[in-house]
N, C-alpha and C positions, 0 to 999 in steps of 0.2 A: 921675327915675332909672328906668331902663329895668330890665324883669323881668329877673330871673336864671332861665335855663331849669334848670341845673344848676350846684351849686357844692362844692366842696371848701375844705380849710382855705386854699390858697394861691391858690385861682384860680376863674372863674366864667365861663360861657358865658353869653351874652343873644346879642340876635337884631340882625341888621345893620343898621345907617342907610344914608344918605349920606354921614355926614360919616367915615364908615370906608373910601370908596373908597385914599383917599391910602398908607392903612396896607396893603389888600390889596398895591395897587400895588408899591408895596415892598418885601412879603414875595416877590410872584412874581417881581420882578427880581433876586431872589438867585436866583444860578448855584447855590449849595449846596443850597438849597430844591428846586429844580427836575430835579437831577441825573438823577434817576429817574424823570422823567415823559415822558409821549409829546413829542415833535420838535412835533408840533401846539401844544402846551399852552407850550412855551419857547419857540417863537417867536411867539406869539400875546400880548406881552405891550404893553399900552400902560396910560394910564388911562383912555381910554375903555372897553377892555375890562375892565378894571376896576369900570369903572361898571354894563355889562352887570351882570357875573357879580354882585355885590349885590343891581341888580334883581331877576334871577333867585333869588336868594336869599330875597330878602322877598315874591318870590308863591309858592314854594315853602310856604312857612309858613302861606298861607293854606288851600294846595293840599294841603299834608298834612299837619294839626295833629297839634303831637308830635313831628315829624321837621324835619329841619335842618341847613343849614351854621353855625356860629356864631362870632362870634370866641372867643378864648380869652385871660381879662383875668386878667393876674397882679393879686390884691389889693392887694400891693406898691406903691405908684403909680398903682394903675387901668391898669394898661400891656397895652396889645395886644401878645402875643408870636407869634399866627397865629389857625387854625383847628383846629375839631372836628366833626367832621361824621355823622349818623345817616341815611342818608337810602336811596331807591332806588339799588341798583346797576343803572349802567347798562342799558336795557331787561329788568330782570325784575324780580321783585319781591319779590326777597331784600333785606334791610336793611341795612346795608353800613355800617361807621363805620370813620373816617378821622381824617386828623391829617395837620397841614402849620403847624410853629412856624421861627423865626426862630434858627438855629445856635446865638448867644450861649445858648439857652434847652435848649437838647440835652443829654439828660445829668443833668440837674437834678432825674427823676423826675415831671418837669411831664406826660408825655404819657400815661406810667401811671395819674399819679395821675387827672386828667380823667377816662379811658377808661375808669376799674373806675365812674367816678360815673356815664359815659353808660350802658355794660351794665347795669347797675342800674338807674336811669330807662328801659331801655329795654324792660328784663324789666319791672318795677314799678309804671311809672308806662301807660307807651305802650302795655304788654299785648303785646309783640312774642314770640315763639314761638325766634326764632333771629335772628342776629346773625353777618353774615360779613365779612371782611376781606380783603382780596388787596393784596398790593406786588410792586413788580420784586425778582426773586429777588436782587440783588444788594444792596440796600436791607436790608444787616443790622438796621441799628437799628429799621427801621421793625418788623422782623420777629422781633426779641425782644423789642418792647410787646407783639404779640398773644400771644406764649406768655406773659408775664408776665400779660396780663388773660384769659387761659383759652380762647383761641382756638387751636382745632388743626387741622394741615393735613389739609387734603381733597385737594387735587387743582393739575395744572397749567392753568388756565384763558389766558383771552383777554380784556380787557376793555378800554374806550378806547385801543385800536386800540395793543397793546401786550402780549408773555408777560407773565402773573403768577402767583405762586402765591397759591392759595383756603384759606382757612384759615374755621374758621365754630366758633359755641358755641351750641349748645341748651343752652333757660332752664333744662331740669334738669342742664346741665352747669354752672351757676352755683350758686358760692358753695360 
């Protein structure tokens, strides 16, 4: 059985295999999933690239223990419903946490619940100082988890090649 990096009562992140490509796959070939992300990122979908972006996942982890893309496995059946992510934003080295589940799972309190457990491991565990967020401004849902997990907007930013709004929470804005 593979580490649990972080877990809550419904759900757990650990760190990606191989045998996870099939399931990314998947999740990126949902049109719903992808609504909001750059033209590069939705048309870029196969499984090979798929297979990439795992690789890249698991030298990540080596490259910066602590930090991470991770699946997100409902206890429920051990079921992959997507990702959860702590890692470098795009070229700086602000820390940036993400989320990308599978529609059926929307809704459910699944991305809250994860996201208060990463901020916490990420204040706690990782020793991180601040913790920032950006989605496409139209990405409501995406953008009432951060106000739910205590992230407040900053600013209208630019990052993979796409407007977003910046939203960020310092450790002493936690809890």
């Amino acid at each position: 059985m593979q580490k649990r990096v972080v877990e809550t009562e419904r759900l757990y992140l650990r760190e990606f295999t191989p045998e996870d490509v099939p399931q990314l796959f998947e999740l990126h070939s949902d049109l719903q999933v992808m609504k909001f992300l750059p033209a590069s990122e939705r048309e870029n979908v196969s499984l090979e690239r798929s297979a990439v972006i795992v690789e890249e996942c698991i030298r990540y982890y080596s490259q910066k223990p602590g930090l991470g893309v991770w699946p997100t496995i409902l206890k429920d059946g051990d079921k992959f419903i997507g990702w959860t992510l702590l890692k470098n934003l795009e070229d700086t080295e602000e820390i940036e946490i993400g989320y990308r589940y599978f529609p059926q799972f929307w809704g459910m309190g699944f991305c809250t619940e994860i996201s208060l457990a990463v901020i916490a491991y990420g204040f706690d565990d990782v020793g991180l100082k601040r913790i920032v967020g950006i989605s496409h401004p139209q990405n409501k849902g995406s953008l009432r988890v951060f106000e739910k997990i205590g992230l407040k907007y900053e600013k209208n930013a630019h990052y993979y090649g796409m407007d977003v709004l910046y939203y960020a929470l310092n450790r002493e804005g936690f809890r």
